[in-house]
matplotlib code that plots the C-alpha trace (Angstrom):
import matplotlib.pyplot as plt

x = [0.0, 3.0, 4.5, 1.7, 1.5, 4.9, 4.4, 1.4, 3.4, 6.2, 3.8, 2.2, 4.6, 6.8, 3.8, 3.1, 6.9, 7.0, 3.4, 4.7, 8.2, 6.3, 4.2, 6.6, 9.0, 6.7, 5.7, 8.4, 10.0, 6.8, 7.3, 3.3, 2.6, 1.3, -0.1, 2.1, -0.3, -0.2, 3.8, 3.9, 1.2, 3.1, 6.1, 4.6, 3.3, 6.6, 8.2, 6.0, 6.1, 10.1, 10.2, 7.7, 9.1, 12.3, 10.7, 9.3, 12.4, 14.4, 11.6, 11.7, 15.6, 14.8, 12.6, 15.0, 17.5]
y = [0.0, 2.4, 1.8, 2.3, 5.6, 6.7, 5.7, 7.8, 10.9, 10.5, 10.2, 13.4, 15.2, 14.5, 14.8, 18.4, 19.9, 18.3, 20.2, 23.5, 23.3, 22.4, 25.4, 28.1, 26.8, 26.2, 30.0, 31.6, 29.9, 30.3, 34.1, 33.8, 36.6, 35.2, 37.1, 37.6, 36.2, 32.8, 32.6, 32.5, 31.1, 28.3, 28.8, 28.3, 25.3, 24.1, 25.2, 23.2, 20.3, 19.6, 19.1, 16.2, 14.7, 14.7, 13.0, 10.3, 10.0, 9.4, 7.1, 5.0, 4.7, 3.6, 1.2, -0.2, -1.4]
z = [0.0, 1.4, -2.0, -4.5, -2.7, -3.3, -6.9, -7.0, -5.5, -7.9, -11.3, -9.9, -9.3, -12.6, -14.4, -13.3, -13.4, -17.3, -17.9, -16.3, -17.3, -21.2, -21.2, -20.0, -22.4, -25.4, -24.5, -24.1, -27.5, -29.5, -28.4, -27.0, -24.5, -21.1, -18.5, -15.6, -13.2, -15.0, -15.2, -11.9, -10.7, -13.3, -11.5, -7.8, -8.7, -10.3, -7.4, -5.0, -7.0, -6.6, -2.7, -3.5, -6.3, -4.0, -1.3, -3.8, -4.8, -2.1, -0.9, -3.8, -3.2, 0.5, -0.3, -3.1, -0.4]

ax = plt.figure().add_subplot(projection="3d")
ax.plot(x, y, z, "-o")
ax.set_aspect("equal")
plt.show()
């Protein structure tokens, strides 16, 4: 159980830096103007996303030994 949950944790999380990290990217090369709000609010959520994807990780590693 323990371990589908870390699973879950580490899918979510690497699934929302790769959408964030996607957009801003894709926006910024396309040259489309975003609102500020929305850049950061895309940033926050990147932000918030690596301390869990960190803890998944090092979970995972724990669990492998």
């Amino acid at each position: 159980m323990k371990h589908s949950r870390v699973d879950f944790w580490f899918s979510f999380s690497l699934i929302v830096i790769g959408i964030t990290t996607l957009v801003l990217l894709g926006a910024s090369v396309l040259g489309i103007a975003m609102p500020d709000v929305l850049r950061r609010a895309l940033g926050i959520l990147d932000l918030c996303a690596i301390p869990v994807f960190i803890y998944a990780v090092v979970r995972k590693w724990r669990n492998a030994k």
